[in-house]
GUTORKOL-378586 format. One record per residue (C-alpha): residue number from 1; residue in three letters; x, y, z. Coordinates in steps of 0.5 Angstrom, whole numbers, plus 500, padded with zeros to 3 digits. Example, Ala and Ser with C-alpha at 12.3 -4.5 7.8 and 13.67 -1.06 7.14 Angstrom:
% GUTORKOL-378586
+------+------+-----+-----+-----+
: resi : resn :  px :  py :  pz :
+------+------+-----+-----+-----+
:    1 :  ALA : 525 : 491 : 516 :
:    2 :  SER : 527 : 498 : 514 :
+------+------+-----+-----+-----+
% end
This chain:
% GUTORKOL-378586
+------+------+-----+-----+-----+
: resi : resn :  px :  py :  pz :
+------+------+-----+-----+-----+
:    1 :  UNK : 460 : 374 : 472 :
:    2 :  UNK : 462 : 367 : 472 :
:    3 :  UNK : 457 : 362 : 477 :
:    4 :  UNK : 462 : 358 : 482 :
:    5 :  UNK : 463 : 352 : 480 :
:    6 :  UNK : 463 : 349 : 487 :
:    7 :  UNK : 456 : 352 : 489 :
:    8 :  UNK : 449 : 349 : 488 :
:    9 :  UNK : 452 : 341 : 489 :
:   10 :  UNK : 446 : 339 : 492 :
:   11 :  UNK : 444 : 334 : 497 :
:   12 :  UNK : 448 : 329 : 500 :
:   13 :  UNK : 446 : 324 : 504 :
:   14 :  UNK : 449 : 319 : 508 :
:   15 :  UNK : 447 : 312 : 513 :
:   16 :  UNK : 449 : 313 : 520 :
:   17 :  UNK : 451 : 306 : 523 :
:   18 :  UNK : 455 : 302 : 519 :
:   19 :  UNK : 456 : 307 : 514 :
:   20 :  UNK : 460 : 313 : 518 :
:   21 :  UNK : 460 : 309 : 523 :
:   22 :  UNK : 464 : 301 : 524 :
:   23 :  UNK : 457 : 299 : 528 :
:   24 :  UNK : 450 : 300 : 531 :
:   25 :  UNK : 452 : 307 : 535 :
:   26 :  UNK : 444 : 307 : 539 :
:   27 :  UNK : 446 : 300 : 541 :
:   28 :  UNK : 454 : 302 : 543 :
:   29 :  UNK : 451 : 309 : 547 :
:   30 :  UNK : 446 : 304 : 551 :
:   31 :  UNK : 452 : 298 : 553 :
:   32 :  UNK : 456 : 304 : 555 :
:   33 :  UNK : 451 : 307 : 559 :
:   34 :  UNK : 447 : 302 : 563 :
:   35 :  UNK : 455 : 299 : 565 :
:   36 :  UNK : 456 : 290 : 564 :
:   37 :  UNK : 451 : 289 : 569 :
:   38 :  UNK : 445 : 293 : 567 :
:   39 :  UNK : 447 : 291 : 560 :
:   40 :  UNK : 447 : 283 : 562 :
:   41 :  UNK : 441 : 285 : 566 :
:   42 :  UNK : 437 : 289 : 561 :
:   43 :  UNK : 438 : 284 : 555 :
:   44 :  UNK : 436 : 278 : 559 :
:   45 :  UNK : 429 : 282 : 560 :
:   46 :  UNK : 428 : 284 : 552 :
:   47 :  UNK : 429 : 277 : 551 :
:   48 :  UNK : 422 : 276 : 550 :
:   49 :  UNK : 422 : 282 : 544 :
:   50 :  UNK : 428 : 278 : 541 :
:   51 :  UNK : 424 : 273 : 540 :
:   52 :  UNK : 418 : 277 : 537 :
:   53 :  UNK : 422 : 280 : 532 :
:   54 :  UNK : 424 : 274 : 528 :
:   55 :  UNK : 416 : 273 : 526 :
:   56 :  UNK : 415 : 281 : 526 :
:   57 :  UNK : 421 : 283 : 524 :
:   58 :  UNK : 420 : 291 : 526 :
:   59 :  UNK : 425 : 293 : 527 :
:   60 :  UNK : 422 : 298 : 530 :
:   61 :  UNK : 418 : 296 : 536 :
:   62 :  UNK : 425 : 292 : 538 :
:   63 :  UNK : 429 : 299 : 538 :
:   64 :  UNK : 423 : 302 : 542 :
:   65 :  UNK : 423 : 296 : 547 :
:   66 :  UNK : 431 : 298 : 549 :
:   67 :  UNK : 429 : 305 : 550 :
:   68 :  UNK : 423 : 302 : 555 :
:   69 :  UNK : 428 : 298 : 558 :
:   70 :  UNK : 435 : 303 : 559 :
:   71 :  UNK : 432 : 310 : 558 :
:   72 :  UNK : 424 : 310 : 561 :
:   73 :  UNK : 425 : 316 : 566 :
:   74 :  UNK : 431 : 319 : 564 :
:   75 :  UNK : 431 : 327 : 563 :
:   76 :  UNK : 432 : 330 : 557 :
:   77 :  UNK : 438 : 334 : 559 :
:   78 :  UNK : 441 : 329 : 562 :
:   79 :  UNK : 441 : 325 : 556 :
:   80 :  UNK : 444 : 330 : 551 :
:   81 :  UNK : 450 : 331 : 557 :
:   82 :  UNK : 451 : 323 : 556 :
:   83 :  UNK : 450 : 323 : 549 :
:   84 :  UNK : 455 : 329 : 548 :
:   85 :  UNK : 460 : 325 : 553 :
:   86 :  UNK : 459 : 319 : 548 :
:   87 :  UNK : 460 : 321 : 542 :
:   88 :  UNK : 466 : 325 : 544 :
:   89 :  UNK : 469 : 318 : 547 :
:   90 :  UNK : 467 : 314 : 541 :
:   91 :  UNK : 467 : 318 : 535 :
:   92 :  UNK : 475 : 316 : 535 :
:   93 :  UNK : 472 : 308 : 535 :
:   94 :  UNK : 466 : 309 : 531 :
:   95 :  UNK : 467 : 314 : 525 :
:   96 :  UNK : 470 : 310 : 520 :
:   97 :  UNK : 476 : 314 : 515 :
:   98 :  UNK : 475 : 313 : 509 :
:   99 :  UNK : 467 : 315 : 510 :
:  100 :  UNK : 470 : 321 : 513 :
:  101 :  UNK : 474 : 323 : 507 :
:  102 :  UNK : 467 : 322 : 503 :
:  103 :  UNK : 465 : 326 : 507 :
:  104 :  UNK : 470 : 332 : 507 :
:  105 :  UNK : 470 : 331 : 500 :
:  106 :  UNK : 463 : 333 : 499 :
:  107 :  UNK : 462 : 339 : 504 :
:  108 :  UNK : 469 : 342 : 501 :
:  109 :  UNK : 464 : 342 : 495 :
:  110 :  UNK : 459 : 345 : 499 :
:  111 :  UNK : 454 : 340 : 498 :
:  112 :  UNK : 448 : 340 : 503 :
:  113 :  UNK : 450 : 335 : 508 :
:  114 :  UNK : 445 : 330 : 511 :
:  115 :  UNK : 445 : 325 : 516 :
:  116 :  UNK : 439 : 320 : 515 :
:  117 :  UNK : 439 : 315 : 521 :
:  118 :  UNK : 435 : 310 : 525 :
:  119 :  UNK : 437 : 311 : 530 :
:  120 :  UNK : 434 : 316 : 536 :
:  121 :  UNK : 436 : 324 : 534 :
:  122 :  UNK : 439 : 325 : 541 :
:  123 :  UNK : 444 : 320 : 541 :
:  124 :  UNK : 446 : 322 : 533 :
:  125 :  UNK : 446 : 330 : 535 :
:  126 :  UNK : 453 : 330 : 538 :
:  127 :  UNK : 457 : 327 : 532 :
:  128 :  UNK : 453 : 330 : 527 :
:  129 :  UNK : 454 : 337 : 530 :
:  130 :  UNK : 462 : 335 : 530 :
:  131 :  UNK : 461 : 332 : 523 :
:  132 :  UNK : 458 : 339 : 521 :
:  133 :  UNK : 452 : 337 : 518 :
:  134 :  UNK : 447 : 340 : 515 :
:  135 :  UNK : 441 : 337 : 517 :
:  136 :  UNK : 441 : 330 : 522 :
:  137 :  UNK : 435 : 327 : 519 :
:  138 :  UNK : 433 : 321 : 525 :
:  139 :  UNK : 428 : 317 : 530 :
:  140 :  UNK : 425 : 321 : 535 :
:  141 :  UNK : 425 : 320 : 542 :
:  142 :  UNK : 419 : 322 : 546 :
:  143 :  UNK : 419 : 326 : 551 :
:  144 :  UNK : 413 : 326 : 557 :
:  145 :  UNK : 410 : 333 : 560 :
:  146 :  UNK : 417 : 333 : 564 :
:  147 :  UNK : 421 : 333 : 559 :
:  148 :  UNK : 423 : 325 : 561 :
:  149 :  UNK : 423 : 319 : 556 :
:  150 :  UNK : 417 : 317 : 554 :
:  151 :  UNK : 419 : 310 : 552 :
:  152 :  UNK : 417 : 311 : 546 :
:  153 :  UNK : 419 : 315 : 540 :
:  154 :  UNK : 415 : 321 : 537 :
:  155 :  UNK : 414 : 319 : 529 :
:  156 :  UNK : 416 : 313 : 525 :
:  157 :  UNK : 423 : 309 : 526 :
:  158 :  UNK : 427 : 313 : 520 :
:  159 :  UNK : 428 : 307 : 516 :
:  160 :  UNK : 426 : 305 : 508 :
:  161 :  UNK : 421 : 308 : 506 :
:  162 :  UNK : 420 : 313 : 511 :
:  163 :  UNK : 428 : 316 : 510 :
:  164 :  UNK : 425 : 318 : 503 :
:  165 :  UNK : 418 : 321 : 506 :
:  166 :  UNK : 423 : 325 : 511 :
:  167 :  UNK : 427 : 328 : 506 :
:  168 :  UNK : 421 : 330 : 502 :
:  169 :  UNK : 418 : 333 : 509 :
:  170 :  UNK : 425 : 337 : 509 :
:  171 :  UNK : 426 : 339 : 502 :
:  172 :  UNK : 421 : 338 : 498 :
:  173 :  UNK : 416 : 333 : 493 :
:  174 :  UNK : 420 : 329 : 489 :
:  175 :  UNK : 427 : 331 : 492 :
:  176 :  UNK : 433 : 328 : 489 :
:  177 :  UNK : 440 : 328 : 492 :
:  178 :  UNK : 446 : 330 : 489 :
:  179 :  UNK : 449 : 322 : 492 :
:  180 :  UNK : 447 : 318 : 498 :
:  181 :  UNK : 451 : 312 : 502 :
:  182 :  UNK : 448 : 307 : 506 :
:  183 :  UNK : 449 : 299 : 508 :
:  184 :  UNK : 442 : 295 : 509 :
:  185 :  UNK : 436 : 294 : 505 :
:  186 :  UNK : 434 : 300 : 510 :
:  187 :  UNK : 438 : 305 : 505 :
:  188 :  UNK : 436 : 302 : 499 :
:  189 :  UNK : 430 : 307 : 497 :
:  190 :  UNK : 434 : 313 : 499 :
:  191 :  UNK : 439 : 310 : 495 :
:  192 :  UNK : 435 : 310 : 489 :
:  193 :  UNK : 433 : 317 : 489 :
:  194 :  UNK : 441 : 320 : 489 :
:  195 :  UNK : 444 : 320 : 481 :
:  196 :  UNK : 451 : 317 : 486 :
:  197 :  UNK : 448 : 311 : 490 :
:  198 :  UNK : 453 : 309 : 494 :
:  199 :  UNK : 452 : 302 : 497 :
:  200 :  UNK : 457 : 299 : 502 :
:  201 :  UNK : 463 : 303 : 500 :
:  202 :  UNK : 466 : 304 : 505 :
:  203 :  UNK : 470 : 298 : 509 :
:  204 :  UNK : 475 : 301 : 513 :
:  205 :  UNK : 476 : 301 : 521 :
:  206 :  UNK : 479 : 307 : 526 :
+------+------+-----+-----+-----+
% end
């Protein structure tokens, strides 16, 4: 008996923002959220980490610093609700075409597909449920004894180096993919252990 030619593709890996998607999905979720004033209100409070980030350009501490302005407080299953009700607004705005055709590519293969993002897991589920992911890979928030955002994130911000460690927590040592795509120096790491690396490849807007 013949082996399918389309079985045992391997792991596919894509960037959320700015790779499936036209722009920041996390920093999207949080204008339409808060609504113009809160917004207006809340980024001139996060002014100060602004300016720290051009000296310690962590990334991740200023993402943090948004959670504890906008969502510190918010029960877990509120979020989720919000976020479905996101994604299903958005994802005709955000998803990008010609990613969601690699995309659809790939998973008619039936490669394993995952989403390896930096942005909060909570906010990414929803289109990552609709996307017929197989495994979202992404920054966790952190949840306090009852169940509201801690305002901070439980592990590390899932970028660079760390998008590789999460992938071998998931897969395996040495893990290698089929094919990644990416956008930022973030991506480049993942990018290097995928035979295909696909680097700012996709342009088109919806």
């Amino acid at each position: 008996m013949m082996d399918d030619p389309a079985e045992d593709m391997g792991i596919v890996a894509f960037d959320f923002d700015g790779t499936l998607t036209t722009k920041d999905s996390f920093t999207t979720f949080l204008k339409w959220r808060a609504g113009r004033a809160r917004w207006a209100r809340g980024m001139r409070r996060l002014a100060p980490a602004g300016g720290a980030y051009l000296f310690h350009r962590n990334r991740g501490r200023i993402k943090a610093a948004a959670v504890r302005e906008f969502l510190i407080g918010v029960p877990r299953e509120e979020l989720e609700i919000q976020a479905r009700a996101f994604a299903e607004a958005y994802a005709p705005r955000l998803l990008r075409p010609d990613a969601l055709r690699t995309w659809r590519r790939w998973r008619e293969r039936r490669a394993k597909m995952v989403i390896v993002t930096a942005s909060p897991d909570l906010i990414v589920q929803p289109f990552a449920r609709g996307l017929g992911a197989d495994v979202l890979i992404a920054t966790q928030l952190a949840f306090d004894s009852e169940d509201r955002v801690a305002g901070a994130f439980l592990g590390r911000n899932c970028r660079g180096p760390e998008k590789v460690a999460r992938l071998e927590a998931m897969f395996g040592p040495g893990v290698r993919l089929r094919a990644a795509y990416g956008d930022t120096s973030g991506d480049r790491e993942m990018l290097k252990i995928a035979d295909e690396k696909g680097y700012r490849v996709f342009r088109e807007s919806p």
